[in-house]
C-alpha positions as CSV (number, residue, x, y, z in Angstrom):
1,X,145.1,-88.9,27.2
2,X,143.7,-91.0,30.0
3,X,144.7,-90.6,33.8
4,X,144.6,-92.7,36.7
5,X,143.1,-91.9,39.9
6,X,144.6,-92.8,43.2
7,X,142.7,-94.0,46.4
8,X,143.1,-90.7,48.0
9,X,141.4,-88.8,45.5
10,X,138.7,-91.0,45.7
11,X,138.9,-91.0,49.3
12,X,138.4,-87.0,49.7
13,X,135.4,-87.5,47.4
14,X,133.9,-89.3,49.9
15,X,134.4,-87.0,52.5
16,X,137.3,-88.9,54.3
17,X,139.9,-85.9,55.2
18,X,140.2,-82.4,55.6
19,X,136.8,-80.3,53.6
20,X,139.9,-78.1,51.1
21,X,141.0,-82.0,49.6
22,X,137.3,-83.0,49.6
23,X,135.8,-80.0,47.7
24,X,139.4,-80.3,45.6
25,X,138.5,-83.8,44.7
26,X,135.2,-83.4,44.2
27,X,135.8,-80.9,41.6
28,X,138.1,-82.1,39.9
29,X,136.3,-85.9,39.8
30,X,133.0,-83.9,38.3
31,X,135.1,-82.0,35.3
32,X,137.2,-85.2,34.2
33,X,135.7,-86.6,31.3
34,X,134.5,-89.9,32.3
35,X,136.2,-91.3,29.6
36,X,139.6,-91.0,30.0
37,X,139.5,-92.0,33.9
38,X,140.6,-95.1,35.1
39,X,140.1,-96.6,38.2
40,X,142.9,-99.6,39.4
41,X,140.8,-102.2,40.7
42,X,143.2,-102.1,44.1
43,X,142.2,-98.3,44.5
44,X,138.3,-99.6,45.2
45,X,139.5,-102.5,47.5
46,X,141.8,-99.5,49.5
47,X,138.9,-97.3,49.5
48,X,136.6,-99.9,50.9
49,X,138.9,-100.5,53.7
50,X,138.9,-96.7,54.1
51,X,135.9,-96.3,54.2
52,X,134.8,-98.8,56.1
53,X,137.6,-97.8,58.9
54,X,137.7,-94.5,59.1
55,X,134.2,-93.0,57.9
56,X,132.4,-95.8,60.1
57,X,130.4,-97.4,57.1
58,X,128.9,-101.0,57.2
59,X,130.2,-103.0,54.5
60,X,127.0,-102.9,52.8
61,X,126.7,-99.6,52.5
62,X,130.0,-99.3,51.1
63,X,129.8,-101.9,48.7
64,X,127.1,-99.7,47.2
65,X,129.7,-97.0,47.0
66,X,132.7,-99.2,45.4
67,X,130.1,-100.3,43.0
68,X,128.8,-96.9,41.7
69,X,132.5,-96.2,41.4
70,X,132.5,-98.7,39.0
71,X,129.3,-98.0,37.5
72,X,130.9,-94.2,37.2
73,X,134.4,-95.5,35.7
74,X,136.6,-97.8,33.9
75,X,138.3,-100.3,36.4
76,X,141.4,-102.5,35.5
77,X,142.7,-105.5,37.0
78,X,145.6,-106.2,38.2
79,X,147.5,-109.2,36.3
80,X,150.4,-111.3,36.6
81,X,152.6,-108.9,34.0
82,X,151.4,-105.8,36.4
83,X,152.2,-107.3,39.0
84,X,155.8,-108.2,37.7
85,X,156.2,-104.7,36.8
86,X,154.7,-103.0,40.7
87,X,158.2,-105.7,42.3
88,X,160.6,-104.0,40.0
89,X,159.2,-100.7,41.0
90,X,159.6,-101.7,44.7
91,X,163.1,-103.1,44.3
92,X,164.1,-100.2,41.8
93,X,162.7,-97.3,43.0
94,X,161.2,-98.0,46.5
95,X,158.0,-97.4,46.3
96,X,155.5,-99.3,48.3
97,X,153.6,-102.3,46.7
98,X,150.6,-101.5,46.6
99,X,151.4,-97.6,45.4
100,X,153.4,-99.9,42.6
101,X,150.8,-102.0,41.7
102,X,148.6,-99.4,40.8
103,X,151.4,-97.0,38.9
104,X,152.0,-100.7,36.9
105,X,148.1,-101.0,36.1
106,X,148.2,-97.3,35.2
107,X,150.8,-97.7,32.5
108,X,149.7,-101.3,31.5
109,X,146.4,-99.0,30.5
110,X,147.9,-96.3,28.7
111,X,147.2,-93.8,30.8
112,X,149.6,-90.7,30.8
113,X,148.9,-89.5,34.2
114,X,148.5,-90.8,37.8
115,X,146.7,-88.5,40.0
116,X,147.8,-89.0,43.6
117,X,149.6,-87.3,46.7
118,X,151.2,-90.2,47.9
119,X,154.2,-90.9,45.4
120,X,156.8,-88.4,44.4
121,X,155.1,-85.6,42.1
122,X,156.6,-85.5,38.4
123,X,158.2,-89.1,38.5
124,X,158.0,-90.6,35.4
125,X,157.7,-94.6,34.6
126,X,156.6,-96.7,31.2
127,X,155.0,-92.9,30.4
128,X,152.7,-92.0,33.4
129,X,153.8,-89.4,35.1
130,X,152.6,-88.8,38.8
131,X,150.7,-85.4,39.2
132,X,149.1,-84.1,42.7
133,X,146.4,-82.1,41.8
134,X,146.1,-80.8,45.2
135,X,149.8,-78.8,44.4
136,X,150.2,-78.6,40.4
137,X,146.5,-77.5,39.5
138,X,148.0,-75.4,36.5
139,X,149.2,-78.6,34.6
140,X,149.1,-77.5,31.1
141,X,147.6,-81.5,30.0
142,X,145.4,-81.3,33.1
143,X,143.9,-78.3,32.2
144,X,143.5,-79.2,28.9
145,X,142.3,-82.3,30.4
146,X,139.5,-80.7,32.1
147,X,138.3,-78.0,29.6
């Protein structure tokens, strides 16, 4: 079972929000098997931007975190076919692009889960289903997941 990880999760792990998220994100980044995370290459070019915006770091200094991110975990790219896929998402069920584009890359990858708090929690597409971690902690597969 592989899961997807949003740019907010990564986000709180680097300290950008509220210290309950962070330490939430944290945690649960450290106990995921390496293995089965996936990182959408667009979530590294959001969290530079976020980074770089709100946490006040040079672009050096977070290129140095984007890159241990990759170092740390798999990273797709985003193709023509995903990208197909994130437009019917927008015209189908109105989500925002770049939210699409990374549920798309998600499912192009087989993963089962998206972990994020920005799209509706439980909605299902091509088999990934959207889970916030920071509200549905007791997810039976998430638990499992993390043991």
């Amino acid at each position: 079972m592989r899961v997807a990880l949003d740019t907010n999760i990564l986000a709180y792990a680097e300290g950008v929000g509220d210290a309950g998220r962070c330490d939430a994100a944290r945690s649960l980044i450290e106990r995921l098997p390496s293995g089965k995370v996936l990182l959408p290459a667009q979530t590294l070019g959001e969290l530079f931007r976020v980074i770089t915006a709100k946490k006040g770091l040079s672009a050096p200094s977070a290129r140095v975190i984007i890159l241990g991110w990759g170092d740390a975990f798999e990273v797709a790219d985003s193709s023509w076919t995903s990208f197909q896929s994130a437009l019917d998402l927008v015209a189908d069920h109105q989500l925002q692009i770049w939210d699409a584009l990374i549920m798309a890359v998600a499912a192009d990858n087989r993963c089962r889960f998206l972990m994020t708090e920005d799209l509706q929690e439980g909605f299902t597409w091509r088999g990934v289903t959207v889970i916030n971690p920071f509200t549905q902690t007791d997810h039976p597969q998430i638990v499992s997941l993390l043991k």
